[in-house]
Structure formats: structure tokens, C-alpha cells
C-alpha positions, 0 to 999 in steps of 0.5 A: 749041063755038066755031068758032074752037077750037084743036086743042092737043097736050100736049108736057109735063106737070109735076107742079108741088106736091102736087095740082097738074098744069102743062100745055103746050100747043102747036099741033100744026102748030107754028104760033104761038098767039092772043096773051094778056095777063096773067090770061086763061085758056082753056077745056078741051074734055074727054071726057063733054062737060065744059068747065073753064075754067084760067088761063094761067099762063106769059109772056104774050110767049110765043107758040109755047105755054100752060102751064095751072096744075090743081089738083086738087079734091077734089070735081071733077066730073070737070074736074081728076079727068080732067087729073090721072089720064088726060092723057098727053103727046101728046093732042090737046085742043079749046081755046078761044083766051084770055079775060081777064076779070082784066086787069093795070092795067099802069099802075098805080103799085103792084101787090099779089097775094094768091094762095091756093093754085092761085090762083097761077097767074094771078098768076105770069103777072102777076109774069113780066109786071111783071119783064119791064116793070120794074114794082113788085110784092108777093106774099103767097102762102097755102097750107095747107102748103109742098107745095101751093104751085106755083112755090114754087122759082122765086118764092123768088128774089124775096127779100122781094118774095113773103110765103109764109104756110104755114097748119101752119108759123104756126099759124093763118091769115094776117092779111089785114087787117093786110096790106092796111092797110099798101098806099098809097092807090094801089095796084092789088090783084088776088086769086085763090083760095079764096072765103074769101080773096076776101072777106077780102080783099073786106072789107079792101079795102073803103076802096080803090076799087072800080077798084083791088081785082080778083077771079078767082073759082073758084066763085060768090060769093053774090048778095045776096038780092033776095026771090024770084025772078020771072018776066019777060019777054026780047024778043030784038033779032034776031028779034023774039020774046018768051019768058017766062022763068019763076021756077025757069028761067035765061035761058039755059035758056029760050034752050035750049028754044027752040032757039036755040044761045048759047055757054055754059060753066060756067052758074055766072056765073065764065067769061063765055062767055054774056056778052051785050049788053043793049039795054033793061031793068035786069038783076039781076047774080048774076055773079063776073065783073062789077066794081062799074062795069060792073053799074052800066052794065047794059049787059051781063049773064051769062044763065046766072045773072042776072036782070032787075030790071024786068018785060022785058029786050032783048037783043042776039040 
């Protein structure tokens, strides 16, 4: 566990729509909390050693609280299970100070939210973000039904800035391509939701570039298939070892059994806990939190799912 966790009390939770808990968080000695911007999230610490990571989804120039949006699965692991059935106001709960690995272009000239279901969350901090600082902003918000869509009341002020597309009052899904043809060549686009709304989204957007099109994934995209995986070797700067990392094993595993402590948390490539620098060699990115420019800079890399392209790899441990 970080050193630096916060130890957080619940002071309200809110069921926001159907199947979807708010949480606020707020230091128990009511102090002010590490300042985040738009998209971060934070990590939970709860019981049975599960660690969830859930996005931020309150003004990011409020520093007295978070407020975390949780949806819950319906094939939780015990994350979501455990926040919609057994937190009560008044717990304390470990949590990681924010991450931001879906950062707000806050220069950008135009900015596009697609938000798919507890997708939103995210995405309502930006909307706060872009009304406090006068910046232009569209939604289309995906639902299945109007009950699952969170802040439904709130972003129905915004008039015809929000697009709601209620799967059972359409009849059918929304048309993401017909969509995206309609932005201006310089808008910033940024999606969070169901892994088929991203690539959909992925697909229509393929034409804007790389800089301008930004994905929250929930759950890990699939790597493209490099043929079978193989064993290579790291060597670790620090220290000066070498371990062999086998074909069936992760980086990360092999760390573990050699008793060396690397801050991890979802072991599937979506948080970045275990992001780490690399010196020498290409790695083999399997992430979903990387964008297109910084895999091909191979100067850092998540070793709980990546692997390396050339036959040694030197990382900064």
C-alpha cells in the first residue's frame, strides 16, 4: 500500500440512478485534500485486500471533498458489490491521493464527450471544469434506459449542449459514426464507457489525430497478437540483477517472487499503478492507458501486462 494514503470518512452516499452509488469522501480531521484535475480518479483500499480504482467525478476546485461515481456490476469481484451493499456514512476508508491519466486538453478549441453509462463520471468533472472556465463543450450521453443515467437531473439544464440516447426509447443503438462526422477538424474528443462504445468510437475517429481522440478504459482492450509470448530477460538499473521472465509470467509476477515490493493495483494495464521507466530495450505495450505517442517513445511501460519486443529490457529499479 502507498505510504502516502489518506485515511477518508464517508460523510454522504447517494444513490445517484439505478445501480449507481455517489460517494463523499472527506478527511477526517478536516483538513484540505490533494488537488486533482478533471478526469483523475483514486484508488479504494477495501476489505479482503481489493483495491478499485473510480474516477473523480466532482469540481475539481473543490478541495474540502471527492465525490466517486460506482456502478454497480453486474459481474463485480467484490469492488462495486462491496460499495453498494456494505458502505455506510461514517466509515473510514484508505485512499490513494488522485491519479489523472485521462487529462482535460484545456486549450483545446472544442471538446466532444461521449459518456456510456457510469462513463460519466469522469466526464461530469470535465463539464463542471469547461462551465467554470467558459469553454465549449458537447455531450452525448449513452444509456441503456433513462433510470441508469447519473446526474440526468443536473445535465438536463444544459439544453441542446447534452445529446441523451436512451438505447429502449430509440429502439436501437446510437449512431457513433454519423456523430463524430459532424465535429470540426480540431476538436478534442474524450470517451469513457462500455469497451463497445470505445471502439466505436476508436473506429470513427480514426481520421482525427491521434492527440485529439482520448479513452478512459474500464476493462482492458485487447493487444494485438504478436504470435506467442516469449521469454526475455530484465536487468534492473538499481540493483544490478537480471531475472529471466518466462513465457506464462508477467514482469510484475517475477518482481513478486523475488521479493521485490513494485506498487501495483488492477494487474490488467487500465490504472498505471505499476508504471515504470524504461532505460534500454523495446517494450511490447498491452496497456489501456498509454496513448499512441508515448508507446512509441518506449520510455515507459506497465509491467503488469506488457512485454518486451527485444531479447533484454532495463528498467529503472
Amino acid at each position: 500500500m502507498p505510504d502516502e494514503v489518506l485515511n477518508l470518512q464517508i460523510t454522504d452516499l447517494t444513490a445517484e440512478a439505478k445501480g449507481v452509488m455517489v460517494i463523499e469522501l472527506r478527511s477526517t480531521t478536516g483538513q484540505a485534500l490533494p488537488p486533482f484535475k478533471p478526469g483523475a480518479h483514486v484508488e479504494l483500499h477495501l476489505p479482503g485486500n481489493i483495491v478499485r480504482q473510480y474516477s473523480l467525478c466532482n469540481d475539481a476546485r473543490e478541495t474540502h471533498r471527492y465525490c466517486l461515481g460506482v456502478g454497480l456490476s453486474p459481474s463485480s469481484r467484490g469492488g462495486s458489490r462491496h460499495v453498494h451493499r456494505s458502505l455506510k456514512v461514517g466509515d473510514t476508508l484508505k485512499v490513494s491521493p488522485p491519479r489523472n491519466h485521462f487529462p482535460l486538453q484545456e486549450d483545446a478549441p472544442q471538446l466532444v464527450f461521449f459518456a456510456g453509462g457510469i462513463g460519466i463520471t469522469p466526464v461530469w468533472s470535465m463539464i463542471q471544469w469547461c462551465e467554470a472556465n467558459g469553454r465549449p463543450w458537447h455531450l452525448f450521453y449513452l444509456v441503456r434506459n433513462r433510470q441508469r443515467a447519473a446526474f440526468l437531473e443536473t445535465l438536463g439544464g444544459f439544453g441542446d449542449r447534452v445529446t441523451l440516447h436512451a438505447d429502449d426509447e430509440a429502439g436501437g443503438l446510437f449512431d457513433i459514426a454519423a456523430a463524430i462526422a459532424r465535429q470540426p477538424a480540431n476538436v478534442h474528443i474524450y470517451t469513457c464507457g462500455p469497451t463497445p462504445l470505445m471502439l466505436a468510437v476508436e473506429a470513427a475517429a480514426s481520421g482525427f489525430p491521434d492527440g485529439q481522440v482520448h479513452f478512459e478504459w474500464f476493462t482492458p482492450r485487447q493487444p494485438t497478437a504478436s504470435g506467442a509470448d516469449k521469454a526475455f530477460t530484465v536487468q534492473l538499473a538499481r540493483s544490478g540483477r537480471s531475472l529471466e521472465v518466462p513465457a506464462d509470467k508477467s514482469i510484475l509476477e517475477v518482481l513478486e517472487a523475488n521479493g521485490l515490493r513494485v506498487e501495483s493495483s488492477c494487474r490488467e494495464g487500465t490504472c498505471a499503478s505499476c508504471e515504470i521507466c524504461v532505460l534500454e530495450g523495446i517494450p511490447e505495450h498491452r496497456d489501456s492507458v498509454l496513448t499512441a505517442a508515448e508507446r512509441n517513445n518506449n520510455d515507459v511501460m506497465m509491467i503488469c501486462v506488457s512485454r518486451s519486443r527485444s531479447e533484454n529490457l532495463v528498467l529503472d529499479l
